[in-house]
C-alpha positions as a Markdown table, in Angstrom:
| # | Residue | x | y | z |
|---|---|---|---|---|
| 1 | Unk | -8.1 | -35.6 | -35.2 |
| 2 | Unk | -7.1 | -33.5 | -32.3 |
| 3 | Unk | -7.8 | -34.3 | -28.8 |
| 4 | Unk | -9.3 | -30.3 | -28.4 |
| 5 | Unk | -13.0 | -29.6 | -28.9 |
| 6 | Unk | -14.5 | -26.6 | -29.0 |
| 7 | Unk | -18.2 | -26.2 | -28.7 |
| 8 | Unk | -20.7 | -23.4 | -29.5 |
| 9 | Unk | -23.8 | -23.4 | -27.8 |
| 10 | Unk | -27.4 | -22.4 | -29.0 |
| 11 | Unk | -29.6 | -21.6 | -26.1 |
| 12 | Unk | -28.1 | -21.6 | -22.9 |
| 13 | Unk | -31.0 | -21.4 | -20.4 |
| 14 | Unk | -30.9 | -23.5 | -16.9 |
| 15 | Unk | -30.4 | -27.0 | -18.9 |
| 16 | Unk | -27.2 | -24.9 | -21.4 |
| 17 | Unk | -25.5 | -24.3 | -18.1 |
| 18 | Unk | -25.7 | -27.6 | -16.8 |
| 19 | Unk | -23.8 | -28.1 | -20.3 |
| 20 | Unk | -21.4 | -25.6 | -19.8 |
| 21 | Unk | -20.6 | -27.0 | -16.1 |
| 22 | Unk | -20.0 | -30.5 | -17.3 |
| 23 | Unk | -17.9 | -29.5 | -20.5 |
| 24 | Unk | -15.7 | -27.5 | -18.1 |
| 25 | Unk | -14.5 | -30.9 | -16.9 |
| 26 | Unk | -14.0 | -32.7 | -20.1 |
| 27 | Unk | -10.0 | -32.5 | -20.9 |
| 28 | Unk | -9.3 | -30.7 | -24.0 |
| 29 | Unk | -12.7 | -29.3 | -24.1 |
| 30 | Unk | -13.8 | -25.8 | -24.4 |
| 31 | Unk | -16.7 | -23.2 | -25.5 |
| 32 | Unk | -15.8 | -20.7 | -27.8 |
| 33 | Unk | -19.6 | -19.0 | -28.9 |
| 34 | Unk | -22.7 | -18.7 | -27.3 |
| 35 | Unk | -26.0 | -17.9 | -28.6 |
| 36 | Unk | -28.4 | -16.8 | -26.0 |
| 37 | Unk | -31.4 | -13.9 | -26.7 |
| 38 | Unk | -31.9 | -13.6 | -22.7 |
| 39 | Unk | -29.4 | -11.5 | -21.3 |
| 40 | Unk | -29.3 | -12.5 | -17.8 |
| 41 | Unk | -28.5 | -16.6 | -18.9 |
| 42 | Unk | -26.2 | -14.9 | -20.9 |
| 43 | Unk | -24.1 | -13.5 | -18.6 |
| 44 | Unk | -24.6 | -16.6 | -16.5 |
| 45 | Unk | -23.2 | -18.5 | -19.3 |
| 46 | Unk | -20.3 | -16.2 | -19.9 |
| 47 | Unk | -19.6 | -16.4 | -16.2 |
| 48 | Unk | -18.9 | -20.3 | -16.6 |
| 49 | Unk | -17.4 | -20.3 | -19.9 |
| 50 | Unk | -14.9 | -17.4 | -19.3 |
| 51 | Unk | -13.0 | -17.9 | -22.5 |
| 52 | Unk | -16.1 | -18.0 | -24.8 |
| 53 | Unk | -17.7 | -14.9 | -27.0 |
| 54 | Unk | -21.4 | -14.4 | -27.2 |
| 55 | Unk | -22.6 | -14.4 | -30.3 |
| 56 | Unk | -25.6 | -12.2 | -32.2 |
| 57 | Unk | -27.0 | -15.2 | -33.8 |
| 58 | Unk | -27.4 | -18.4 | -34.6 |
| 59 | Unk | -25.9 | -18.5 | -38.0 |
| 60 | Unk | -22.7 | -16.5 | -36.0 |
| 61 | Unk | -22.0 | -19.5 | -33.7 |
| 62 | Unk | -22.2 | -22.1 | -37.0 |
| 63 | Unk | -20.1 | -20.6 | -39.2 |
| 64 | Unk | -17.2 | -19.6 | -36.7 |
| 65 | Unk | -14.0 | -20.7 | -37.8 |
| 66 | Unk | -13.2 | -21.9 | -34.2 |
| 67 | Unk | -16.1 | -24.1 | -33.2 |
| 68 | Unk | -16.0 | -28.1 | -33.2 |
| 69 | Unk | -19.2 | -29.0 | -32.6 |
| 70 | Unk | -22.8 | -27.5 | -31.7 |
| 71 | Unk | -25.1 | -28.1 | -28.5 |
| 72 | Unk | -29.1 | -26.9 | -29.2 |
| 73 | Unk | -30.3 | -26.2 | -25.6 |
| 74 | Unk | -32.7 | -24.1 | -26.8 |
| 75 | Unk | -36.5 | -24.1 | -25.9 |
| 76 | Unk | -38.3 | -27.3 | -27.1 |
| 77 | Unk | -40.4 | -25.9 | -30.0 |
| 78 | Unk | -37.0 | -24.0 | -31.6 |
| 79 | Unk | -35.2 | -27.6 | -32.2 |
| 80 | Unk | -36.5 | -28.2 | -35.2 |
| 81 | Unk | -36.4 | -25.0 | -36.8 |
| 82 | Unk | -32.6 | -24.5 | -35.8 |
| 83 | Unk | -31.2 | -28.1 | -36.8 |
| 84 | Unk | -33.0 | -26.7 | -40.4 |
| 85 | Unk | -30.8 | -24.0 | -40.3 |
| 86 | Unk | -27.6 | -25.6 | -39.0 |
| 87 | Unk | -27.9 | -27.8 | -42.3 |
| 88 | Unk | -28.5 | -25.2 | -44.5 |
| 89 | Unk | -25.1 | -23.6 | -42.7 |
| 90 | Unk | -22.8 | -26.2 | -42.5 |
| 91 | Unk | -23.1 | -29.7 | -41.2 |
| 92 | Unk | -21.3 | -29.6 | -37.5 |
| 93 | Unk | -21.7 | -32.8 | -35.4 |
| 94 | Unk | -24.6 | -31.7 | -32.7 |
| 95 | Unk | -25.6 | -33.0 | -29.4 |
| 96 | Unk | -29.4 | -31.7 | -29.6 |
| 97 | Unk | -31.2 | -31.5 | -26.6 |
| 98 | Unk | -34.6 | -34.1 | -26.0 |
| 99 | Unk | -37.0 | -33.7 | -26.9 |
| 100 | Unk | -35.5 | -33.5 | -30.5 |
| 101 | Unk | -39.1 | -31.6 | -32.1 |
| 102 | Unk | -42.3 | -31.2 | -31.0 |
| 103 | Unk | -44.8 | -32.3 | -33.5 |
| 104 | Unk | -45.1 | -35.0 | -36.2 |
| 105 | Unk | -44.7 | -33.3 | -38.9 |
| 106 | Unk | -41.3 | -32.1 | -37.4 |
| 107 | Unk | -40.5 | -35.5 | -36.8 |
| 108 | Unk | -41.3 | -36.2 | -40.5 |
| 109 | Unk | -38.9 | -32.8 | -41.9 |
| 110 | Unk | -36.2 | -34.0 | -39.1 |
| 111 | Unk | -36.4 | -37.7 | -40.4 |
| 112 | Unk | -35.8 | -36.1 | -44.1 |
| 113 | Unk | -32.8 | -34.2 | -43.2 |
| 114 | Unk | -31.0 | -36.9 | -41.2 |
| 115 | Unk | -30.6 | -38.8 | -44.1 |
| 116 | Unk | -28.7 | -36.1 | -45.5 |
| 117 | Unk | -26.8 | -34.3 | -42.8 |
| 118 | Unk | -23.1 | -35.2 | -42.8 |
| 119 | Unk | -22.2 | -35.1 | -39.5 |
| 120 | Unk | -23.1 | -36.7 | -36.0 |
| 121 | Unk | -26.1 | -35.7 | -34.7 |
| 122 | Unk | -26.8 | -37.2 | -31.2 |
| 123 | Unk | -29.9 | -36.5 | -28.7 |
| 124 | Unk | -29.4 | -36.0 | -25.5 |
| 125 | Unk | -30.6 | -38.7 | -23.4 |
| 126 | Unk | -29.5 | -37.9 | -19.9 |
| 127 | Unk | -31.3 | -41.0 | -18.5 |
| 128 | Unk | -29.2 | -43.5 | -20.1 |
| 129 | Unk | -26.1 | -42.4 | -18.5 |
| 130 | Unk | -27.3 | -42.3 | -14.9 |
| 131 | Unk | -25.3 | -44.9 | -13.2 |
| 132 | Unk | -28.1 | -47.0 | -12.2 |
| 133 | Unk | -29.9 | -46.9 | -15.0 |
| 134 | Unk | -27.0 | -48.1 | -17.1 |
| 135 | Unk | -26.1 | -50.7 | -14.2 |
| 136 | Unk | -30.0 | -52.2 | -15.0 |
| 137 | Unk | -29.8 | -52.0 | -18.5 |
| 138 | Unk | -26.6 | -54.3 | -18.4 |
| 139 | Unk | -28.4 | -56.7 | -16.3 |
| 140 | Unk | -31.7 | -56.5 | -18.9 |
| 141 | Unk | -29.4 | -57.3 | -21.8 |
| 142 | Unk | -27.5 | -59.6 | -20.3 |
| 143 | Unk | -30.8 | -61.0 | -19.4 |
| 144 | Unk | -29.1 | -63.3 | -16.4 |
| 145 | Unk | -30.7 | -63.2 | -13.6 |
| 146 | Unk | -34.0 | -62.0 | -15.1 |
| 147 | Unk | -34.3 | -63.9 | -18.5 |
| 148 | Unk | -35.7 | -62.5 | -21.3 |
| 149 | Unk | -37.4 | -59.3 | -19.7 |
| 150 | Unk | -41.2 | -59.4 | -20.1 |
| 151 | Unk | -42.2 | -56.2 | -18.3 |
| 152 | Unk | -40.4 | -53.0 | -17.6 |
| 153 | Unk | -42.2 | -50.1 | -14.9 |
| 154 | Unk | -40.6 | -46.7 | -14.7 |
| 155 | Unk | -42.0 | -44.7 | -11.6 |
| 156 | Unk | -41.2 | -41.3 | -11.6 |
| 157 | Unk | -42.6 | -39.5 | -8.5 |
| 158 | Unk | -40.9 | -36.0 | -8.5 |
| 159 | Unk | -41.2 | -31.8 | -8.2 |
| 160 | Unk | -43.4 | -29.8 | -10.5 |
| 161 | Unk | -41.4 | -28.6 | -13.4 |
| 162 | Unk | -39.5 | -25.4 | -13.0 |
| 163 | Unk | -39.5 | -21.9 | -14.0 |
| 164 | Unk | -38.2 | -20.8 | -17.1 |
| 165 | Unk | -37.1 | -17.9 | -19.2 |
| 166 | Unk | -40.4 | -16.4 | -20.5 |
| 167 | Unk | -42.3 | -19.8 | -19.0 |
| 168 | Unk | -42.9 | -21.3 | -22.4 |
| 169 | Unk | -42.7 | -24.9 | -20.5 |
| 170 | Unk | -46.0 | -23.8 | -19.4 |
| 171 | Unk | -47.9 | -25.0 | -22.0 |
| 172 | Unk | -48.1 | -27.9 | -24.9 |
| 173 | Unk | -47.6 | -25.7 | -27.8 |
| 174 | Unk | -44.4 | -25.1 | -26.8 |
| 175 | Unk | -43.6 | -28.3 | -25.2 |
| 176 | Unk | -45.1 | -30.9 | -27.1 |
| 177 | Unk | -46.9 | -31.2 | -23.9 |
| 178 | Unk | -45.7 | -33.5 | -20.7 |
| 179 | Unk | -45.3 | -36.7 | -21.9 |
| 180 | Unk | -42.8 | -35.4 | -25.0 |
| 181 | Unk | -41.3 | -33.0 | -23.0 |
| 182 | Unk | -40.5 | -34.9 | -19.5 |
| 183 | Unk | -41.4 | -38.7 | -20.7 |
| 184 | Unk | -39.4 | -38.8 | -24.2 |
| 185 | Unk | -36.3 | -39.8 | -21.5 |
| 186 | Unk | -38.2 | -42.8 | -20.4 |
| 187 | Unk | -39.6 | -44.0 | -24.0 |
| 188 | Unk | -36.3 | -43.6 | -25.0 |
| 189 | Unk | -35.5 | -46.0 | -22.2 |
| 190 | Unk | -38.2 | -48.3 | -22.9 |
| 191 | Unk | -36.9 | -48.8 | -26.6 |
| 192 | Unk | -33.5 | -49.2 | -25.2 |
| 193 | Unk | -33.8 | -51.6 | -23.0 |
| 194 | Unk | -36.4 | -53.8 | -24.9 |
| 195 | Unk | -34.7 | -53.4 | -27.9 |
| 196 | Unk | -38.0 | -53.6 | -29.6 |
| 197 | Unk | -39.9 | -51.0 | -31.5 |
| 198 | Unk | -43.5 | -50.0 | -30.3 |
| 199 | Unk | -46.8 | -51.1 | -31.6 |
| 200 | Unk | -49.3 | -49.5 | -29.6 |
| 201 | Unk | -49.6 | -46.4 | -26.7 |
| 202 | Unk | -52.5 | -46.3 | -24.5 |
| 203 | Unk | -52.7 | -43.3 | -21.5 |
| 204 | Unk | -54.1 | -41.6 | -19.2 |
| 205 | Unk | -53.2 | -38.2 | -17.7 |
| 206 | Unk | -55.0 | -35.1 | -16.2 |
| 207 | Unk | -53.6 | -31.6 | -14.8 |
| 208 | Unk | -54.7 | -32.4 | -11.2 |
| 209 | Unk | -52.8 | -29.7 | -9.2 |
| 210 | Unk | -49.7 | -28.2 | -10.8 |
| 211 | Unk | -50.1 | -24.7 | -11.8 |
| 212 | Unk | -53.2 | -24.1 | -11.6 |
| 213 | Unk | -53.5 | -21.4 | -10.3 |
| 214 | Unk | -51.1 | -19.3 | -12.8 |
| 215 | Unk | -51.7 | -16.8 | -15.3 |
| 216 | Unk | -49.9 | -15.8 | -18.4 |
| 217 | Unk | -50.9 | -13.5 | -21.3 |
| 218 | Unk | -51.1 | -17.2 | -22.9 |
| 219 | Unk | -53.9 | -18.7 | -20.6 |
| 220 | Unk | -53.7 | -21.1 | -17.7 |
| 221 | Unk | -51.5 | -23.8 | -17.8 |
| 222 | Unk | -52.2 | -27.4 | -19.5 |
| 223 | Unk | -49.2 | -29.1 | -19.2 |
| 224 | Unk | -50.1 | -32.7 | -17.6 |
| 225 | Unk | -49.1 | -33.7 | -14.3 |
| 226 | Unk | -49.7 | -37.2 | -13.3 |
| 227 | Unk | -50.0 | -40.0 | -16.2 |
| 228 | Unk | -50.0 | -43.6 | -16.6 |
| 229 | Unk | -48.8 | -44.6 | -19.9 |
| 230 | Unk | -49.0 | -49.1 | -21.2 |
| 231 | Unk | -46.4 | -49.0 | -24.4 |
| 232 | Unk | -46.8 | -52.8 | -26.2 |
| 233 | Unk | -44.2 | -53.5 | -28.5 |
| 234 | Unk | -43.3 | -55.6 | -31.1 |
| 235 | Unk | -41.4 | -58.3 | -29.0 |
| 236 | Unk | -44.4 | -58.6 | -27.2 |
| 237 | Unk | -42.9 | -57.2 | -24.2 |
| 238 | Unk | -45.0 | -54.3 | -22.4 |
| 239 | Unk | -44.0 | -51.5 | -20.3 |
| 240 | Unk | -45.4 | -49.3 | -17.8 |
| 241 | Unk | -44.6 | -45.3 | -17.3 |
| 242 | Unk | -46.4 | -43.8 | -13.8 |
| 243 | Unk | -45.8 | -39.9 | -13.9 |
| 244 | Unk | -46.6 | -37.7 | -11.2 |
| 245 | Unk | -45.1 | -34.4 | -10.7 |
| 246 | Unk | -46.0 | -33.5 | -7.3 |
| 247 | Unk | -44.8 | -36.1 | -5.2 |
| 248 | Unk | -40.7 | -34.2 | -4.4 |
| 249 | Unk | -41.2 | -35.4 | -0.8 |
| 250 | Unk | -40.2 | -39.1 | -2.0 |
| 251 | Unk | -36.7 | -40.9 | -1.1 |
| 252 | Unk | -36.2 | -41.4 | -4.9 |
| 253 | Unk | -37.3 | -39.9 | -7.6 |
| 254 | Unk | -37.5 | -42.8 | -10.7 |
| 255 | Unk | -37.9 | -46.1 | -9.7 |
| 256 | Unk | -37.5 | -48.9 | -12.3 |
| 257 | Unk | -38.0 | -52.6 | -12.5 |
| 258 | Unk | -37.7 | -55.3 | -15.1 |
| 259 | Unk | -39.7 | -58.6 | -14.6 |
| 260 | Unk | -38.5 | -61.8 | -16.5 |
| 261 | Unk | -39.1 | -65.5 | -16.4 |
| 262 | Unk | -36.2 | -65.8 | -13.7 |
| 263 | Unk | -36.5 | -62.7 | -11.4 |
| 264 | Unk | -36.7 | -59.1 | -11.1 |
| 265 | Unk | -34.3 | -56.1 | -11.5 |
| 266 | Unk | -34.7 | -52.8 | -10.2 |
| 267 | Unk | -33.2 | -49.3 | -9.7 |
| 268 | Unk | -33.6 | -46.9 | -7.4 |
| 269 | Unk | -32.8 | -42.8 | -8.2 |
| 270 | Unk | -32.8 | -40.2 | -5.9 |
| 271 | Unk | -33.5 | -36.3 | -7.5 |
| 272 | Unk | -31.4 | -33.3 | -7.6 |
| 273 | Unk | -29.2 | -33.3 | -4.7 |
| 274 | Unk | -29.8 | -29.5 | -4.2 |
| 275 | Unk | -33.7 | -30.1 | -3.5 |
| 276 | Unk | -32.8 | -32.6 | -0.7 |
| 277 | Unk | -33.6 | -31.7 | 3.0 |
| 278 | Unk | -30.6 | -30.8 | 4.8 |
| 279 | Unk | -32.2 | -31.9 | 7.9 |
| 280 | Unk | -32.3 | -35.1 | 6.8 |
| 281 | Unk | -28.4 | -35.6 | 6.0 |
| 282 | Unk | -26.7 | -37.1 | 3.2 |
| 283 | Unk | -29.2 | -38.0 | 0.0 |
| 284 | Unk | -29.9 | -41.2 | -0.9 |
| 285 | Unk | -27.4 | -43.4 | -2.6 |
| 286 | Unk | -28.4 | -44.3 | -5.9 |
| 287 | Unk | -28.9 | -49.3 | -6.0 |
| 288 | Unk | -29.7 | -51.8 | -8.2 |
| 289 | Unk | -31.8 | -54.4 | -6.6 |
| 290 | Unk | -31.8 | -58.0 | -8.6 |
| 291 | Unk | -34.2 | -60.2 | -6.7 |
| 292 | Unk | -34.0 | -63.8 | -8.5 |
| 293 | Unk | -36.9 | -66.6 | -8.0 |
| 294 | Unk | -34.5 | -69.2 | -7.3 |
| 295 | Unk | -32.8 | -68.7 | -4.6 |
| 296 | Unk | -34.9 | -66.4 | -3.4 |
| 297 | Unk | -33.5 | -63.4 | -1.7 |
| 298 | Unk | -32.7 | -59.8 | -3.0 |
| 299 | Unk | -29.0 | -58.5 | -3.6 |
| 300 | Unk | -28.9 | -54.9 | -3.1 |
| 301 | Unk | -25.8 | -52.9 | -4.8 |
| 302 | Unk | -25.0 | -49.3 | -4.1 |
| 303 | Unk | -24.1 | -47.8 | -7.3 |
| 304 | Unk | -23.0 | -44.4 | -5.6 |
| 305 | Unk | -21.8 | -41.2 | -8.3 |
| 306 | Unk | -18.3 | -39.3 | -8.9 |
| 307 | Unk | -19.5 | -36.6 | -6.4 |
| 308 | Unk | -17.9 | -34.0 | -8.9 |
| 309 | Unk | -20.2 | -35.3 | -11.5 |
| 310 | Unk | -22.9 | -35.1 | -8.9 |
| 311 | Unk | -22.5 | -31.6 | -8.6 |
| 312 | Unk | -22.1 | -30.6 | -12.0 |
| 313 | Unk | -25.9 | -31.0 | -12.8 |
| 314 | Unk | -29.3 | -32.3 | -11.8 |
| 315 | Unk | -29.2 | -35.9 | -13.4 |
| 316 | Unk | -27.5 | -38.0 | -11.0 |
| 317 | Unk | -24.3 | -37.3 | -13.0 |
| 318 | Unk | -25.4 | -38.3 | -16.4 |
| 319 | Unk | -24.5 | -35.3 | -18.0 |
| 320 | Unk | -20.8 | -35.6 | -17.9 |
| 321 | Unk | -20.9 | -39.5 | -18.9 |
| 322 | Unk | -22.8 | -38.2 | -21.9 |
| 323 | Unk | -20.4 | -35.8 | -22.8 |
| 324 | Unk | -17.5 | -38.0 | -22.7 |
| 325 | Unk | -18.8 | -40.4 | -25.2 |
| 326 | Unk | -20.6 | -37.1 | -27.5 |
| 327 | Unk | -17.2 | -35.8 | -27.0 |
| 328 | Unk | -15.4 | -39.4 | -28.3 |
| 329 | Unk | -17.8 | -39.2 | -31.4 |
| 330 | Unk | -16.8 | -35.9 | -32.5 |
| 331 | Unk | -13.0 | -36.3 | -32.2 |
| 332 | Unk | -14.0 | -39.9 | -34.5 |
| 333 | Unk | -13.2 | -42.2 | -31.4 |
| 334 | Unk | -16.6 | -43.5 | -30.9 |
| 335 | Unk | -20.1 | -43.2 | -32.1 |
| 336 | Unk | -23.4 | -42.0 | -31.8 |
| 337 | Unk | -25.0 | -43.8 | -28.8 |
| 338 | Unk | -28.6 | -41.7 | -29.6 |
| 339 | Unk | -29.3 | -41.4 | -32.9 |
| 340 | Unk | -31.9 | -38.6 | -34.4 |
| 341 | Unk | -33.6 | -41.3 | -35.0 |
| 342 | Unk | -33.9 | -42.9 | -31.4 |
| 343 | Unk | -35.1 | -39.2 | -30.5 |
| 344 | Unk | -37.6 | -38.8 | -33.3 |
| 345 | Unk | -39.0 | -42.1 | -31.9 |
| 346 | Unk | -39.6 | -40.8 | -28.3 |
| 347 | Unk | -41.0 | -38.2 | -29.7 |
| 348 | Unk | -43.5 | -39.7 | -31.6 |
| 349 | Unk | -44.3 | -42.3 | -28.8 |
| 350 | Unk | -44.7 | -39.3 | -26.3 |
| 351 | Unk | -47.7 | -37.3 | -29.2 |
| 352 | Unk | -49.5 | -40.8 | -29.2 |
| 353 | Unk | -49.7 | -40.9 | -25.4 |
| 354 | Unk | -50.6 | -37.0 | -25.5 |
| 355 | Unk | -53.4 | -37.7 | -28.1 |
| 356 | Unk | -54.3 | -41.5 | -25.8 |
| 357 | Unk | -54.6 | -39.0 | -22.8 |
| 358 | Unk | -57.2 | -36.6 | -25.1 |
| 359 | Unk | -59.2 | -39.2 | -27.1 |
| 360 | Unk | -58.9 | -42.4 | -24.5 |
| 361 | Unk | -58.4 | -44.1 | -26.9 |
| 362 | Unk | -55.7 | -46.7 | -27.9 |
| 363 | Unk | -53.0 | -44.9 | -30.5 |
| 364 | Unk | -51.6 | -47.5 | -33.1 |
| 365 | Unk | -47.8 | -47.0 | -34.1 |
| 366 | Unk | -47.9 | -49.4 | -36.9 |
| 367 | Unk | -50.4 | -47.7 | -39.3 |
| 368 | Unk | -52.8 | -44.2 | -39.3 |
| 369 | Unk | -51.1 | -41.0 | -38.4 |
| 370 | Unk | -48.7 | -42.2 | -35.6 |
| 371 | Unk | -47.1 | -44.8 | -37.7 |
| 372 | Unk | -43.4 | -44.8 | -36.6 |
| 373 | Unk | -41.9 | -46.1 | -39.7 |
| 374 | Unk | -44.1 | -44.0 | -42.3 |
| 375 | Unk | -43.4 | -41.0 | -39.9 |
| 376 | Unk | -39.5 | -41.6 | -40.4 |
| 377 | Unk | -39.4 | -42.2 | -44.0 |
| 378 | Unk | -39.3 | -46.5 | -43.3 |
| 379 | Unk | -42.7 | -47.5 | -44.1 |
């Protein structure tokens, strides 16, 4: 196969851009056809993608003779509905943006077609490619210097979410609400790095001060803003997910440790470099921390980014290291890291702790309604 891609793009909002940016650096890589309704992102999007043509549809980006491959960066709630349509079209390999749907029976209709689409079809995990997040997940699987890991914590303390085209991250009918929107990224994680499946979600969550005092033609507001989230899974293992949105003044913005038999692992990773104080100098370097019982004494490693990846995005550089392998998997050199399936699963994990917030009440993922293996077509 040849070494050129060219993408097409559906939706090209704030996240599409950070896309485009990180494409633009990928050898051999280009974007031909965008399809974007707003006209300002548009023009944004044309603006860094000079050689590509925007397109009147969705349907006009597919079938073009001189696309490759497809990235959805579309609002949430259109995933599901596009990835439908894109079958029914012709079956491009697609990097799809998380969280891959928003409601379980999406999951189920997504779970359905998978097992029919004939091309790649890889979620976009971000988290998995930051540097230090990959640097601790090494050291889980390896498993030396913590054994076998028996919990995992993921902190993240960080800004409120952002403004969007026509603010439809505003509310959970259109998000799948906080914890499938923002927190699919870290059940994703959770699965990864246990390499377990869950059995049971238990939360709790509130809106305690974001947006709050906002008004749309839709009502006020009810995304979540702060949640704690206990996952147990089937290895036995347990993890922990603290969420609160209104805590940007912190040094990092996900914190994440693993706790085994023979010591502890962490990783510390600071936000956006844009949102840093430039008063305060330089950001924080992105380290792993591996703190064994025996000898005791932590070993800190800087695990510092490619500062042109840095700058290319908002996730510590993940983007680009995403790319490269989507990119591999396309051209047939490599495959899908993320499967639909991996991104089905965080979505489903991330409804149970939506309804655990509601009820307060445990969610079971083994049987009843939020039963991941009936809910992908295993059970």
């Amino acid at each position: 196969m040849s070494t050129s891609v060219r993408y097409g793009i559906i939706g090209c909002g704030m996240m599409g851009q950070e896309h485009l940016r990180n494409i633009a650096l990928l050898p051999g890589a280009s974007v031909t056809s965008i399809f974007e309704p707003d006209d300002a992102m548009a023009q944004s999007s044309l603006a860094l993608a000079p050689g590509s043509q925007r397109a009147a549809s969705l349907a006009e980006v597919v079938q073009s003779p001189d696309v490759d491959c497809l990235l959805i960066a579309s609002p949430n709630f259109r995933h599901a509905e596009q990835l439908r349509q894109i079958a029914e079209l012709r079956a491009l390999p697609v990097l799809l943006e998380k969280p891959a749907c928003t409601s379980l029976d999406e999951v189920r209709s997504l779970a359905a077609l998978d097992a029919r689409y004939g091309a790649p079809i890889w979620v976009a995990m971000e988290y998995r490619y930051m540097p230090p997040v990959a640097r601790l997940t090494e050291e889980v699987h390896s498993a030396q210097h913590t054994g076998r890991a028996t919990m995992l914590s993921i902190r993240e303390h960080r800004f409120p979410f952002l403004v969007k085209v026509g603010d439809w991250n505003r509310f959970n009918r259109y998000t799948g609400g906080t914890l499938v929107e923002k927190c699919c990224h870290f059940f994703d994680l959770m699965r990864h790095m246990t390499r377990s499946e869950p059995v049971r979600v238990y939360a709790s969550a509130s809106v305690a001060n974001n947006h709050l005092d906002e008004r749309y033609p839709e009502g006020v507001p009810d995304i979540l803003d702060n949640a704690y989230v206990v996952v147990d899974f089937a290895s036995g293992q347990r993890a922990l997910l603290e969420l609160c949105m209104f805590a940007e003044g912190a040094r990092y913005q996900e914190e994440i440790s693993v706790v085994g038999p023979l010591g502890k692992a962490e990783c510390f990773v600071p936000g956006p470099g844009r949102f840093w104080p430039a008063h305060l100098g330089e950001p924080p370097v992105p380290k792993v921390v591996v703190s064994p019982r025996q000898p005791k004494g932590p070993r800190e490693l800087d695990v510092p980014v490619d500062p042109v990846a840095l700058a290319a995005g908002d996730h510590n550089g993940s983007t680009l290291y995403q790319h490269q392998r989507f990119n591999a998997a396309v051209r047939g050199q490599g495959r899908v890291e993320v499967t639909l399936r991996d991104g089905l699963a965080a979505v489903v994990m991330g409804l149970a702790a939506q309804e655990s917030a509601r009820t307060g009440q445990v969610v079971d993922l083994v049987q009843g309604p939020y039963g991941l293996a009936q809910l992908l077509g295993e059970g």
